[in-house]
N, C-alpha and C positions, 0 to 999 in steps of 0.2 A: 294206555289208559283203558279201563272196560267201564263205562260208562252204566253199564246196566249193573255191574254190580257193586258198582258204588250205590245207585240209586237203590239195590234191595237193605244194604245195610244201612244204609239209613232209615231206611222201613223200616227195620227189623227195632232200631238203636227209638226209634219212635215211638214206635207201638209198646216197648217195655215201659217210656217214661211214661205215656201217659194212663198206661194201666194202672204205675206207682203214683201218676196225682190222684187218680181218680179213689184209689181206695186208700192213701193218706187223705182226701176231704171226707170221704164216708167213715174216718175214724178207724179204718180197721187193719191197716196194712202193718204196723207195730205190733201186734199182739200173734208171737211163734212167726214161722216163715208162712207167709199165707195162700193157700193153695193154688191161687188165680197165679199169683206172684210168682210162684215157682212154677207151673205151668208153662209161662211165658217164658221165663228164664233156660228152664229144660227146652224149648222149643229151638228158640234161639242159637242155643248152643247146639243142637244135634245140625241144626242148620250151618254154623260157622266149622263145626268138624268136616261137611261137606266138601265146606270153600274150601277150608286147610288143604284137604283131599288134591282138588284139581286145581289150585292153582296156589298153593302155600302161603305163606301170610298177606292177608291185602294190605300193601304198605302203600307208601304216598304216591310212589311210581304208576301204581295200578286203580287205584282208586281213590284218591286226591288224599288231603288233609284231612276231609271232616268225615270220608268213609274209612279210612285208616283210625278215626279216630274212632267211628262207629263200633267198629270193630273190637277195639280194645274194650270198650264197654260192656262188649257184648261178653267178652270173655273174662273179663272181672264181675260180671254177675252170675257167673257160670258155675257155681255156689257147690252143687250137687254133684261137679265133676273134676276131680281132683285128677285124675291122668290127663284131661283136658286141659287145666288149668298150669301145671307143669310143664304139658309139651310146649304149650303156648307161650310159657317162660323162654324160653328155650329160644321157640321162634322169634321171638322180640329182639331176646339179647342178641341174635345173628342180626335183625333188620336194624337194629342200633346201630351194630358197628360200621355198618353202612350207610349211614344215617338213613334210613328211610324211618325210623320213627322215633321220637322222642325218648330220650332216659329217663325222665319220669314215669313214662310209662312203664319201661320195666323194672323200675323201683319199687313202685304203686303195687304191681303183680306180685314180685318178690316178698315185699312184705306184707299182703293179703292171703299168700300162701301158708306163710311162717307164721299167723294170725290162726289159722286153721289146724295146721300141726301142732300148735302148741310149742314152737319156737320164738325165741326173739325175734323183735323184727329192727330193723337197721335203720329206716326213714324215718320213722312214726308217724306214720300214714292212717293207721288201722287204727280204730277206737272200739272202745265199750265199755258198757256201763261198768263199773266198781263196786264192792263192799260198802260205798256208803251212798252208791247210789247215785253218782257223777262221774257224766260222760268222760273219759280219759285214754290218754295212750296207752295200747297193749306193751306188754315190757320191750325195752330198748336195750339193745348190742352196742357197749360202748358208749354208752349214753351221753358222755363227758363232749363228745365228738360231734352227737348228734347234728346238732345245728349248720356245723359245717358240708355235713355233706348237704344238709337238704336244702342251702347257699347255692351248692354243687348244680342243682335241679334248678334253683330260681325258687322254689318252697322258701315262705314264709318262716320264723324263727318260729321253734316249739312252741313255747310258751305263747307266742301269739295265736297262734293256730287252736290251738284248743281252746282259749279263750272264744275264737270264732265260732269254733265247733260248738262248743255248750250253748253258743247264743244260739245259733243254728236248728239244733234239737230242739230248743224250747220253740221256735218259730215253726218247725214243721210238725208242733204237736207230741212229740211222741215222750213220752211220762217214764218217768223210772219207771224198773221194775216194781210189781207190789213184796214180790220174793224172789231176793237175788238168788238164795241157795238150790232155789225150786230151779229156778230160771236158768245157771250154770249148771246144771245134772243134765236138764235139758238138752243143753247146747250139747255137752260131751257125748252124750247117747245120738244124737244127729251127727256130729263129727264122726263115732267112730259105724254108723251106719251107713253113713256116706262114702266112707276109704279116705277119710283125712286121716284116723289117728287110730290107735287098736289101744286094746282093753286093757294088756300088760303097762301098757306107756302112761296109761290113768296113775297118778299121788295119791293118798292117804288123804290129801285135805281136797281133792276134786271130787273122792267119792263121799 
């Protein structure tokens, strides 16, 4: 166990939530990715490539349950770093099969990745707003199936989950878009500034 660096990722996993209360109460953490927000998040992550560095992924062996679990948070909001976020795929799926951490967790990653390239995603984990303007699952691989795997995880059935979800959003504030089509052009132009997705892989109806 390293004892201290459990206790910085839990720092770390802290300091993001409560940057995100504090500017979902001032109203402003839903409107674009907000620069404090990403700040954090960029910080975070330059710091967790570190760990990766010297001592490869903090799983439960090294850094208990709730710093392993820090961890993974830290790297699912790691938004702006898509080779980060891959390798770290990666690392998980290895620490799974030795159980040091959870397969939801690398479900959750898997399809938050696949969320950003503009692939299916397998769990339905990943949401966003819709055409009409209601919170919903990004498209589903197999959809028919769905349920079963995320059975598989201990995940709630689809259908109830998003029902959560939508209640969820309206509790923590945060409003449809005023302009979905403004709002996804958006998104696309950050995704492919970021290195999630390139220009050629853009459709007809995303530009």
């Amino acid at each position: 166990m390293n004892p201290e660096l459990r206790r910085e990722l839990l720092e770390m996993q802290n300091h993001d939530q409560a940057v995100r209360a504090r500017l979902t109460a001032e109203g402003s953490l839903f409107d674009g990715y907000h620069p404090e927000m990403q700040s954090v998040h960029d910080e975070n992550a330059a710091r967790l490539e570190e760990i990766i560095e010297a001592h490869g992924w903090p799983c439960r062996s090294v850094v208990g349950e709730d710093g392993s679990r820090a961890a993974w948070v830290i790297l699912q909001h790691a938004i702006t770093k898509p080779v980060l976020q891959r390798r770290g795929l990666l690392l998980l799926q290895d620490a799974a099969n030795r159980g040091e951490v959870p397969l939801v967790e690398v479900a959750m990653l898997e399809d938050r990745i696949c969320f950003f390239e503009g692939r299916p995603q397998r769990y339905g984990t990943q949401y966003d707003w819709d055409e009409r303007g209601v919170p919903s699952p990004h498209p589903i691989e197999d959809m028919e199936h769905v349920d079963e795997r995320r059975e598989q995880l201990g995940l709630l059935p689809l259908e109830d989950n998003t029902r959560r979800m939508r209640e969820g959003v309206v509790m923590d504030g945060e409003g449809r878009p005023r302009d979905w089509e403004t709002q996804h052009r958006a998104f696309l132009h950050w995704a492919m500034s970021v290195g999630w997705r390139r220009p050629h892989l853009t459709t007809e109806r995303d530009r």
